[in-house]
C-alpha positions, 0 to 999 in steps of 0.5 A: 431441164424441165419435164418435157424435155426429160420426157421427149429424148425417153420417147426417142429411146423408147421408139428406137428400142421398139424398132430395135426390138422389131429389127431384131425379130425380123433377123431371127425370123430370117435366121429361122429360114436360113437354119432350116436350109442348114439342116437340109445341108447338114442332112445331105452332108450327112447321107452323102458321107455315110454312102461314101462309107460304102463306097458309092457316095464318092459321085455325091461329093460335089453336089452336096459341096454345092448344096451346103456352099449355097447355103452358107452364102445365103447366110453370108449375104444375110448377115452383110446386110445386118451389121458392120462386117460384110462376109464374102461369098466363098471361092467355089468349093473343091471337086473331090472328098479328100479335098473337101477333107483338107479345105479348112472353110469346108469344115468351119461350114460343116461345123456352121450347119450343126450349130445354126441348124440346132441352137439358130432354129431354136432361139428363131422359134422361141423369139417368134413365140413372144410377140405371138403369144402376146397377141394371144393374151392380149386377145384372150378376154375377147375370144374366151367369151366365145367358148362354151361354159362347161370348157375351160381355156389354158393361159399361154405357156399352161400356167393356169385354166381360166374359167372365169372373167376374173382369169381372163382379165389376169391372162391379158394382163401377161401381155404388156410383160411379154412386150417388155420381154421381146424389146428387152431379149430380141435384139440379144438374141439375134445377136447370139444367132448370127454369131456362129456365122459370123464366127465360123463364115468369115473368110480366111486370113489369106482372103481376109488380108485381100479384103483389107488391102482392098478396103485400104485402096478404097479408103486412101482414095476415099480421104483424097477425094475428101481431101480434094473437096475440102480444099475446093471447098475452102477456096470457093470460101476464099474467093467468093467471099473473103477475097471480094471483101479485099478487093472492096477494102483495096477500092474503098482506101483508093477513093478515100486517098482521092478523096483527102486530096480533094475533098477530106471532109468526104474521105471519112464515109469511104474510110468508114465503109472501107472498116466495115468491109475488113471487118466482115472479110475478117469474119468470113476468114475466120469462119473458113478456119473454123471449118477446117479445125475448129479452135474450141477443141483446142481450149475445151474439151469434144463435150464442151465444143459440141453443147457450143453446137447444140446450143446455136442449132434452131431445134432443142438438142441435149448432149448426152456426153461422158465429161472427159471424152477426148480423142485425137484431134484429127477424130474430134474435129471429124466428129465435131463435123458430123454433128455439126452437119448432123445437125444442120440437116435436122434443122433444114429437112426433118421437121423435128422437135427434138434432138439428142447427140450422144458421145462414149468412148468405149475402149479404143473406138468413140462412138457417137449417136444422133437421134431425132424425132423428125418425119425421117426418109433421109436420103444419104444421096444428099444434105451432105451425109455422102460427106459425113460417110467419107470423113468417118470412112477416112478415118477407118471409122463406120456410119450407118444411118436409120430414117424410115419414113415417119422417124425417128432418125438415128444416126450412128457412128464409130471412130478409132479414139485415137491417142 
């Protein structure tokens, strides 16, 4: 492999962490909004219970329920949005103390509003800090030049006072460290903030159990629809191509027949013609077999079938795969398909220069990864991603898809490795 294509899948790496980081910011910054409206609730909980103490709370109850019900909800619909695991908005919440006492979502929410009020607040300031005072230090040689001599200005975070053009050059120096550390802690960081809600507002396992049966009734029906695709699509396959392709063997041995009878020296163009449509019906039977289970995954492993794939695609791929990866075959041939269509559409729509597909198998569940660096806007409404979310949703897998407009394209997704 030379250096320029080396270079081109850590530019996409690099542009993902960046918008990783960005992501990530913009989740703290929500979760920031969201922990001070915790606080609020926690503060009403709080006046509502020690008023219930002297007796004239009791009215309150179900006010500050609603109030801290709201509030949960919002970051219910928060996290949803952000990550594999949709959380419910909960049943209302009960009339009465004693009630509210006894209601175990009442007291994991009570517990939520103590621990994103505080440590969520927190970790929302201190990320909103980083970018900002790397804008700060970036900028200081340019506005310390705006001071009056006899005062000094202080470095961000005080570590030292800059008198001189030498510190000022030294305090821009802090920026592109400061950069570096927001991509490298920002996404960790909204992860550590959203964990309290996604530990302590999940539904609980009465609700939960409703959830599943329910996702299991959308996904049965999900694979017979894919189900019925498939077999529309292979007869479709069957009837326009190879079934025509018959019928003009059956044509050709008939007048090559006549033709011995009247002519034999005539007969041999028929004959001939009547070969060469058998073998491209041939052909075209063996292509609709291919779609249905690929045969090199029999022989060869998932890495080795797909570098087959990267290898035919018109724009330059790189499989980046753990060697002995495998999986059930019913999941290789679903991931098979995915780059495969993956890949299809980054040669038909995104204009790109460069692909890189990764494959890992990470105990139980495999997951695979397709990056482009193409002009992006893909729209799962069509070129066939409705139908790489079906399969991979069939499969009690997951698929989310990134394309704004510009690119890169990232598409991941996540299948039980089976056995």
């Amino acid at each position: 492999m030379t250096a320029g294509e080396n270079r081109a899948p850590r530019r996409l790496d690099l542009v993902a962490r960046g918008r990783a980081a960005l992501d990530a910011l913009e989740h703290l910054v929500a979760g920031m909004g969201t922990a001070v409206l915790a606080l609020v609730a926690l503060l009403s909980a709080v006046l509502t219970g020690l008023a219930c103490l002297v007796g004239v709370g009791v009215p309150l109850v179900p006010a500050a329920l609603r109030g801290l019900r709201a509030v949960t909800d919002r970051e219910r619909a928060r996290l949803s949005r952000w990550g594999p695991e949709e959380l419910v908005a909960a049943s209302p919440p009960p009339a009465g103390l004693r009630a509210a006492l006894a209601d175990a979502t009442v007291r994991r929410e009570l517990a939520w509003v103590v621990v994103h009020g505080s440590v969520g607040l927190l970790l929302g300031m201190v990320a909103l800090t980083l970018p900002l005072h790397a804008v700060q230090d970036a900028t200081f040689a340019l506005w310390w030049w705006l001071l009056p001599p006899e005062e000094a200005a202080t470095a961000a975070y005080g570590l030292w006072e800059v008198r001189d053009a030498a510190g000022a050059l030294a305090v821009a120096a802090l920026a592109p460290v400061e950069i570096a550390l927001t991509v490298v802690v920002a996404p960790w960081m909204a992860r550590l903030q959203a964990w309290s809600g996604r530990r302590l507002l999940r539904p609980g396992a009465d609700v939960d159990l409703h959830l599943r049966v329910a996702q299991l009734t959308a996904t049965r029906a999900a694979v017979l629809d894919a189900h019925a695709a498939e077999l529309r699509r292979i007869e479709r396959s069957l009837h326009d191509g190879t079934q025509n392709r018959l019928v003009a063997v059956n044509v050709l041995l008939g007048a090559a027949l006549r033709a011995l009878e009247r002519d034999p020296a005539t007969a041999r163009e028929s004959l001939e013609r009547a070969q060469s449509a058998a073998e491209q019906a041939l052909g075209e039977l063996r292509g609709v077999v291919r779609t249905i289970l690929p045969p090199v995954l029999t022989h060869k492993s998932l890495a080795d079938a797909l570098a087959g794939l990267a290898a035919a695609c018109p724009v330059p791929c790189r499989i980046d795969a753990d060697p002995p990866v495998r999986a059930a075959a019913s999941v290789e041939a679903t991931a098979y398909f995915v780059v495969a269509e993956a890949l299809t559409n980054i040669a038909k729509h995104s204009e790109a220069e460069r692909a890189v597909v990764r494959v890992r198998r990470l105990g139980d569940r495999l997951l695979l990864q397709v990056m482009d660096d193409g002009r992006g806007g893909a729209d799962e409404r069509g070129s066939g991603l409705a139908g790489i979310r079906g399969r991979v949703e069939a499969h009690d897998g997951t698929f989310t898809l990134s394309s704004p407009a510009g690119g890169p394209t990232t598409l991941d997704v996540t299948l039980p490795a089976g056995t």
